[in-house]
C-alpha positions in Angstrom: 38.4 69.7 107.6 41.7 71.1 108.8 43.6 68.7 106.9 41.7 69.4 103.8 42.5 73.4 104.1 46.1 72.7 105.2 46.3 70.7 101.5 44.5 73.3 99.8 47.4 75.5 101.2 49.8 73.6 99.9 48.4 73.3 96.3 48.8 77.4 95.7 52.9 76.7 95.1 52.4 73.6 92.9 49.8 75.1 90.7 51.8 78.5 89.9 54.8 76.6 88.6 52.7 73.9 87.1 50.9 76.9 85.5 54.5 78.7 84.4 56.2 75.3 83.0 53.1 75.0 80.7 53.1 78.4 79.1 57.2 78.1 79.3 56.7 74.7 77.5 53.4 76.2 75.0 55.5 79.5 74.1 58.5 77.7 73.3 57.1 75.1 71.3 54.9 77.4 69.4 58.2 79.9 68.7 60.8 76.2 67.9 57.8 75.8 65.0 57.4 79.0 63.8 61.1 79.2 63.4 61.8 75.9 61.8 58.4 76.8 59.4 60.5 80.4 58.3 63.6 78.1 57.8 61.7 75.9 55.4 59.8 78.3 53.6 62.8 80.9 53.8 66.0 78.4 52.2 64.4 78.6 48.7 64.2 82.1 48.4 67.6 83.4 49.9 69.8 80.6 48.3 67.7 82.3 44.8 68.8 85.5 45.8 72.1 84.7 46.7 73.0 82.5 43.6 71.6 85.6 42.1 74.2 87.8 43.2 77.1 85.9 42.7 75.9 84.5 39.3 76.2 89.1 38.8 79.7 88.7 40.3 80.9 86.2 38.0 79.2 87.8 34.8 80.3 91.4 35.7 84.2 90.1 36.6 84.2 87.8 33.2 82.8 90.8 31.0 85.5 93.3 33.0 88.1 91.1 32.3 87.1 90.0 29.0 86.9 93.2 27.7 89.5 95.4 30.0 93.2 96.4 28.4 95.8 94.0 29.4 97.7 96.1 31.2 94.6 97.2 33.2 94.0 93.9 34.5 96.1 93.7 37.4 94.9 97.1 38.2 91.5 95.9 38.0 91.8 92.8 40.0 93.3 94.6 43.1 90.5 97.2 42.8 88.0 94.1 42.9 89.8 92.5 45.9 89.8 96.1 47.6 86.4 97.0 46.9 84.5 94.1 46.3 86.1 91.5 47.8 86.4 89.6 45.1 89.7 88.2 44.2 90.5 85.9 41.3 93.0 83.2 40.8 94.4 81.2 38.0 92.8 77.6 38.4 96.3 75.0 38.6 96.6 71.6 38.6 98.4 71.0 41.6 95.4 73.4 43.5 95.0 72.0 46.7 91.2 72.0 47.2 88.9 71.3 50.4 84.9 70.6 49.4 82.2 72.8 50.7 80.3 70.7 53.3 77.0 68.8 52.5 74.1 71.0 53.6 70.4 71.1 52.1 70.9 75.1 51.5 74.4 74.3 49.8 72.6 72.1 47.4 69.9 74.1 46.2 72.6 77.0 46.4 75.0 74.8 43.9 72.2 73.7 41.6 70.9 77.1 41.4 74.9 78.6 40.4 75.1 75.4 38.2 72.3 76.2 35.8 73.3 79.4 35.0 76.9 79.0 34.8 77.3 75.5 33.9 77.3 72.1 34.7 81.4 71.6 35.6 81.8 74.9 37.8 83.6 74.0 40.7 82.9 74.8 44.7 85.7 74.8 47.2 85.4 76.2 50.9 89.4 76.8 50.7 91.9 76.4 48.1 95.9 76.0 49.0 95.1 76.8 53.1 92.8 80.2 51.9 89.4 80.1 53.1 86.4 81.4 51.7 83.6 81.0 48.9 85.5 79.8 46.0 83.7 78.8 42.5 85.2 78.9 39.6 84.0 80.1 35.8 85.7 79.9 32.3 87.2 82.7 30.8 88.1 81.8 26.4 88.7 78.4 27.2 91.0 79.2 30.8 89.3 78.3 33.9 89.6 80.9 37.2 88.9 80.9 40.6 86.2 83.5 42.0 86.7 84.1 46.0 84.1 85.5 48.3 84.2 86.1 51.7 82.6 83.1 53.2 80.4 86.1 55.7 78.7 87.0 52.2 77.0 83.4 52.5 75.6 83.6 56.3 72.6 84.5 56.8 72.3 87.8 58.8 68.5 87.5 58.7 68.6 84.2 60.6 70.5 85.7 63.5 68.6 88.7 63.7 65.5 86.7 63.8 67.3 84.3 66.3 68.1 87.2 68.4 64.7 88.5 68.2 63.3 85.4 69.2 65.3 85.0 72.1 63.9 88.3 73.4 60.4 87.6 73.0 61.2 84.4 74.8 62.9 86.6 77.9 60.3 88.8 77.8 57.3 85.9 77.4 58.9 83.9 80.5 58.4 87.5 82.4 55.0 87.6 81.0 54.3 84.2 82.4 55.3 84.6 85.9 52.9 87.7 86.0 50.2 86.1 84.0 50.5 82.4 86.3 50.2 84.8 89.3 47.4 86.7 88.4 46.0 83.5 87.3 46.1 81.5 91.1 45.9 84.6 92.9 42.2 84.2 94.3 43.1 80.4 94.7 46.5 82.0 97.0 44.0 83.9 98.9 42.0 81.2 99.1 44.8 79.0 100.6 46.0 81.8 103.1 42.0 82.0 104.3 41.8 78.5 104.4 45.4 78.2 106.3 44.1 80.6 108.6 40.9 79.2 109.1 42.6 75.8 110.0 44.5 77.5 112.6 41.4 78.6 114.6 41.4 82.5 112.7 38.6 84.2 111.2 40.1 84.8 108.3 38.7 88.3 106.1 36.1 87.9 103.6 37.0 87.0 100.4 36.2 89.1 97.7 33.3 88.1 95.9 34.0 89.5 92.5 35.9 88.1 89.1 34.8 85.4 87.0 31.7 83.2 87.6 33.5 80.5 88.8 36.1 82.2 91.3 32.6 84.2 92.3 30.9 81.4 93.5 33.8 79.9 95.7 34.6 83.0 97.5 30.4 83.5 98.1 30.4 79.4 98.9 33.7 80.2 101.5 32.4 83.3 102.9 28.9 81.8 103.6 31.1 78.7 105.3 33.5 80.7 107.4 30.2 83.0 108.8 28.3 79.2 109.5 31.5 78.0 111.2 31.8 80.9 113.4 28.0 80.8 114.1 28.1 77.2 115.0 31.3 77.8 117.4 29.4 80.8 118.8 26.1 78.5 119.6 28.2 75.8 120.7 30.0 78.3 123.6 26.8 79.9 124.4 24.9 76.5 124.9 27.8 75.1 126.7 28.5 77.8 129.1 24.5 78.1 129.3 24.2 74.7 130.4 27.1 74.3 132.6 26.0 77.6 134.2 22.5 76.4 134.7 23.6 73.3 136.5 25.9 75.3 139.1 22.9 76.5 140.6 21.1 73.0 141.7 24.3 71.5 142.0 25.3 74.7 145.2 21.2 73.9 146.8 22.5 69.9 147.1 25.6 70.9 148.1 24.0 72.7 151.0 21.0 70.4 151.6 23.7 67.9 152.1 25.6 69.7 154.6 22.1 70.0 156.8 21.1 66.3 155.7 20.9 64.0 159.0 22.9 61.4 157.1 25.9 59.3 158.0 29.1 59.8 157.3 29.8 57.5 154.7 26.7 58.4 152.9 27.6 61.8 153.1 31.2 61.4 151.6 30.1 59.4 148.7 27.4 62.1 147.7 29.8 64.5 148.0 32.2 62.7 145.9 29.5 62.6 143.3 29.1 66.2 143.7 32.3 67.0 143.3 32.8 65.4 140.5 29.9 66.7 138.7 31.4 70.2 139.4 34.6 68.8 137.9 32.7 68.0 134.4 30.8 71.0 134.5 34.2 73.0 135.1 35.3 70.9 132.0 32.5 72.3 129.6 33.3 75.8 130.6 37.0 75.5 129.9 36.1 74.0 126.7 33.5 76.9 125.8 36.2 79.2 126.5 37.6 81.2 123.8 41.3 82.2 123.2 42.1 85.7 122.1 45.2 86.3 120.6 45.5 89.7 122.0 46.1 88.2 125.6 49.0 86.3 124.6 52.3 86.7 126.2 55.4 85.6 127.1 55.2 82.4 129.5 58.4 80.8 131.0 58.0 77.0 130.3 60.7 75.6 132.3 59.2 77.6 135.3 55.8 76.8 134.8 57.0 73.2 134.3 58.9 72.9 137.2 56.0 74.4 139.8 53.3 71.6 138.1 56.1 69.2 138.9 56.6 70.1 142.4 52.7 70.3 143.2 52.2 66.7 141.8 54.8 64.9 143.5 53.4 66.2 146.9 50.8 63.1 146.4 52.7 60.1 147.7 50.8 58.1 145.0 52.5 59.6 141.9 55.4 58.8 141.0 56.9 61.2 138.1 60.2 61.5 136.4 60.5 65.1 135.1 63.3 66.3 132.8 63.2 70.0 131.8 65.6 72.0 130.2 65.9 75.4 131.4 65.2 79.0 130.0 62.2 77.9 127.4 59.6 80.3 126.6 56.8 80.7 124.4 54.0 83.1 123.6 50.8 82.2 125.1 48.3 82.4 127.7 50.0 80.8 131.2 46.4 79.9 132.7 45.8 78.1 129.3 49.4 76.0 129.4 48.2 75.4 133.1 45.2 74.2 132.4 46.7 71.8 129.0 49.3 70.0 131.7 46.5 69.9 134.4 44.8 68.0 132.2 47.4 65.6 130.5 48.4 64.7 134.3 44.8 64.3 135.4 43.9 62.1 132.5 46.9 60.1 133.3 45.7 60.1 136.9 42.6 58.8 136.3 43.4 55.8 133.7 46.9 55.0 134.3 46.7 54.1 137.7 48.0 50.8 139.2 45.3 48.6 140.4 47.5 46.9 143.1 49.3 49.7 144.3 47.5 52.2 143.4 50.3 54.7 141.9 50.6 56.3 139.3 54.3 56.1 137.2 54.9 59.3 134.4 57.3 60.2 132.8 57.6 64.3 132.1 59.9 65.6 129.7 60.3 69.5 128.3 63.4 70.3 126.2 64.4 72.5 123.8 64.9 71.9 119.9 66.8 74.0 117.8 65.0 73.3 114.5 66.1 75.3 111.5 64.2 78.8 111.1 62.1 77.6 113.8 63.5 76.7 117.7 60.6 74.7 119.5 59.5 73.6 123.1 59.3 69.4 122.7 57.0 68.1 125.6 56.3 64.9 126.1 54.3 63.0 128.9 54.1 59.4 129.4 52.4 57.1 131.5 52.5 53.7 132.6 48.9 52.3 132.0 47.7 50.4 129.8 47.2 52.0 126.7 45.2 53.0 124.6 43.7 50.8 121.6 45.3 51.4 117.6 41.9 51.9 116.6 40.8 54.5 119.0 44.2 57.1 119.1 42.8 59.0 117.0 39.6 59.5 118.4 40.9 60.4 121.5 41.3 64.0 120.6 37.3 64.5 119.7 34.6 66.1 122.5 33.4 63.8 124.3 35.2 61.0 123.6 37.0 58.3 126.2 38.7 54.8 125.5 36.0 52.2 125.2 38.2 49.4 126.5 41.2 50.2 128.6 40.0 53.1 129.9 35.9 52.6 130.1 35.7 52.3 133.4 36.9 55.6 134.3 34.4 57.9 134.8 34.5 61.6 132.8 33.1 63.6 130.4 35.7 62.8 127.5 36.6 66.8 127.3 40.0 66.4 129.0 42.2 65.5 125.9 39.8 67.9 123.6 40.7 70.6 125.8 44.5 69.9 125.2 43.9 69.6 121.3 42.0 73.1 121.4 44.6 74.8 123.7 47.6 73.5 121.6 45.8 74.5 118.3 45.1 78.0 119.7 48.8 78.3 120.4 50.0 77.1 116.9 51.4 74.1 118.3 50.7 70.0 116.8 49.8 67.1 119.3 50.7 63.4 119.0 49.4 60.5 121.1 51.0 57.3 120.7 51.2 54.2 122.4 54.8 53.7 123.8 56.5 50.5 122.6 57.1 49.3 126.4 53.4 50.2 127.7 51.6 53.4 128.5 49.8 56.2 126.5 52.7 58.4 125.1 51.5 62.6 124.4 54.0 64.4 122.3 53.3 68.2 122.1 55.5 70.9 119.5 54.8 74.5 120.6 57.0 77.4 119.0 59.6 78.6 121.3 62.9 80.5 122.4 65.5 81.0 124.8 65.4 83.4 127.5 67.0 83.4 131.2 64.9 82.4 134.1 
């Protein structure tokens, strides 16, 4: 279940963009065809209008000239070229001409001109270097060139609406980001519930309003998160209940054996039991016992490290091989971290034992990694045994659970590495059991850390 919220986390990023590049991709699609559309729909009328307008040029500058004094004309050509912008030159035979290029507006713009002013009138986009809009018209049999400023042909509408568009595709990206967010925020608050839920929180109710469908999966997770914390709750009570309950007969035989006219032996071995039924019931209550956050502080690692060291290799039997780096802390409960290497040792104690010699070989290491945006405390433990099967690493981990091979014959209750899972979890951390490549069950713990002096 925890993997299935930690995924559900991670699909909050990948939906929003999915969610952006579609509108992005819908938006822009829709405004490319709506352009292209007005384009279409758009040539035939402005190349009318424009043909229009210079079809007005050319009749108003024939009938000027036509019917204007000689001596005017000059006069009246500059005024057209000043004014207007219309200049006209004598058409020569040595004119040096360069051919308007080949569009589909040009066309129906040259057809248009054509039928009103004739068949053979000429289009140039420069004559003799001189750039512009040059056609040319028949004045009493002598032919003239009519210039234009080629700006007179572009089509100022088609920018502005090119502008425009470009706008509203500014401003529709902006919409999108607010619309994709507002879109997958109940499935973000969903993923930070769910990512705090994994972690061991009780995350907030979700609020149980919006569409139908958002409705029912914020009643569906509410209802889940209350049954989860109910469960946990019954679980501790009947736990602690039970383990509780058997203290009590457990402290009468543990008298009644002190009094009991038995031998020695007898009396050794039934203590030995006892003892180690008060071991299992100690087990259930540290696995009943909840965390609080609020009681977390700092806990010098290396230090703590160091001492559990020390106290183990007092037994002649172990052998361990500790390598700590100094100065690591991390934010926690110390009890608890005690309690999590406790355990690791004592499970190594217990299955990775030598049956010749009896001993018991680890292998402790604590160092420091400086990991980017977040330094950590790397321990790793390692025993000499002999493993653990492929098959059954990962059920190591659950309540109540022990190795049905390798490690069956070890009496315990199967809470030991559960503990460990549940105290890492509590502290943010991730656990890894492997089996090392030369022998042994291999425990690899990341907790958050940081640097401090002893």
């Amino acid at each position: 279940m925890r993997n299935y919220f930690l995924a559900l986390s991670g699909v909050r990023s990948a939906l929003f963009w999915r969610t952006f590049f579609l509108l992005t991709i819908l938006v822009t699609a829709s405004m490319a065809a709506w352009f292209i559309s007005f384009k279409l729909v758009e040539r035939k009328p402005r190349a009318q209008q424009i043909s229009g307008q210079i079809v007005s040029m050319v009749t108003i500058t024939r009938a000027a000239l036509t019917h204007s004094a000689e001596d005017k004309r000059r006069e009246l050509l500059l005024d057209l070229a000043r004014n207007e912008g219309i200049r006209i030159y004598l058409v020569e035979e040595n004119d040096k001409i360069v051919a308007q290029e080949d569009t589909v507006f040009f066309d129906e713009l040259k057809k248009l001109i054509q039928e009103k002013l004739g068949a053979k009138t000429q289009f140039a986009r420069a004559v003799n270097g001189e750039e512009g809009f040059w056609l040319s018209f028949v004045i009493d049999e002598d032919q003239y060139w009519l210039r234009l400023e080629q700006d007179r042909l572009q089509n100022e509408t088609s920018l502005q609406i090119l502008g425009w568009a470009s706008i509203t595709l500014i401003l529709t990206l902006v919409g999108a980001v607010f619309i994709s967010r507002h879109i997958n925020a109940p499935l973000s608050n969903l993923s930070q519930a769910a990512r705090q839920l994994a972690h061991g929180l009780r995350p907030p109710p979700l609020p149980e309003n919006g569409p139908r469908e958002i409705r029912e999966t914020n009643v569906s997770f509410n209802q889940m998160v209350d049954d989860l914390a109910r469960s946990e709750s019954d679980r501790t009570v009947i736990l602690a209940g039970i383990s509780h309950d058997l203290r009590t007969p457990l402290t009468r035989l543990q008298l009644e054996l002190e009094m009991a006219p038995v031998d020695a032996t007898t009396r050794e071995a039934m203590q030995s039991d006892l003892s180690q039924m008060d071991g299992i019931i100690q087990q259930f209550l540290d696995y009943a016992k909840p965390l609080h956050e609020s009681t977390f502080n700092s806990v010098h690692l290396s230090s703590l490290v160091e001492k559990i060291v020390q106290d183990v290799q007092r037994d002649s039997n172990v052998i361990i091989l500790a390598k700590i780096d100094p100065g690591i802390s991390i934010t926690g409960i110390e009890i608890e971290i005690q309690r999590l290497f406790n355990n690791l040792i004592q499970n190594a104690l217990r299955y990775a034992r030598d049956a010749t010699t009896n001993q018991v070989k680890l292998e402790l290491e604590c160092r420091f990694s400086e990991q980017p945006n977040k330094p950590l405390a790397c321990i790793r433990l390692r025993d000499f045994g002999p493993g653990v099967p492929k098959e059954e690493i990962t059920r190591l981990l659950r309540p109540f659970t022990r190795g049905d091979i390798a490690r069956s014959q070890a009496n315990g209750s199967g809470l030991g590495l559960a503990i460990v899972d549940r105290i890492v979890k509590r502290h943010g951390g991730k656990i890894r059991l492997q089996n090392h490549p030369a022998g042994g069950l291999d425990i690899q713990i990341l907790i958050s850390a940081h640097r401090t002096s002893k």
